[in-house]
Every structure is written in structure tokens, then in C-alpha cells.
N, C-alpha and C positions, 0 to 999 in steps of 0.2 A: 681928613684932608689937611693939608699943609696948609699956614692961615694966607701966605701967598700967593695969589692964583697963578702966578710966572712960574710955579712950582707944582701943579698940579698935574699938567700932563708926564712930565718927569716921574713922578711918583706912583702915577697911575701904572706908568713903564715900569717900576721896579718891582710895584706890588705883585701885575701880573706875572713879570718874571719869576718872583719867589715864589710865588701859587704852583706855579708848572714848574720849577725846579725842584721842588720836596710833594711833589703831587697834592698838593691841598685841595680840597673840595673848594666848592663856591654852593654857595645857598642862594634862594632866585630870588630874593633883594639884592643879596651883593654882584649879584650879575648884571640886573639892571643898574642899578646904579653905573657898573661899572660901562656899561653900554652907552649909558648917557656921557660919560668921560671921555669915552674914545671916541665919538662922535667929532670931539673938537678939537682931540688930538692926532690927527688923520696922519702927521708927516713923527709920532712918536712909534720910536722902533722897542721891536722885544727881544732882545737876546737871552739865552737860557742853556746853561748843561745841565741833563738833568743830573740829579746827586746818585753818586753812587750805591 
């Protein structure tokens, strides 16, 4: 994580988006973890194309 925290839901947004744009897996720490993130990022959006 960003050492920022005004910078974390941001990031959280880009991460997921590059996960689901190049189909990367998630392993079920990084899910949670990431579950805990969005929790507090309610108003952070995800756009994504996926790659061709």
C-alpha cells in the first residue's frame, strides 16, 4: 500500500482494475485483505477493458 492513506483507496481501484483487465488470479489473503479496503472505499469506482 501506498505509504499515504489519501492514496489508498485510489490504488485499491487500480489494482483491482489491472487484476480483471489481464485476468490475474487473487489468492484468499489478497481477497481479504482486499475486502477490508473496499469496505472504506464505498464511493471508489472500477473501470477496466479487458486486454485483448
Amino acid at each position: 500500500m501506498p505509504p499515504l492513506s489519501e492514496a489508498h483507496c485510489r490504488y485499491i481501484g487500480e489494482w483491482t482494475a489491472t487484476k480483471l483487465r489481464w485476468g490475474l488470479a487473487v489468492d484468499q489473503t489478497e481477497a481479504e485483505a482486499l475486502k477490508v479496503y473496499v469496505e472504506a472505499c464505498e464511493t471508489t469506482g472500477v473501470r477496466y477493458n479487458p486486454a485483448p
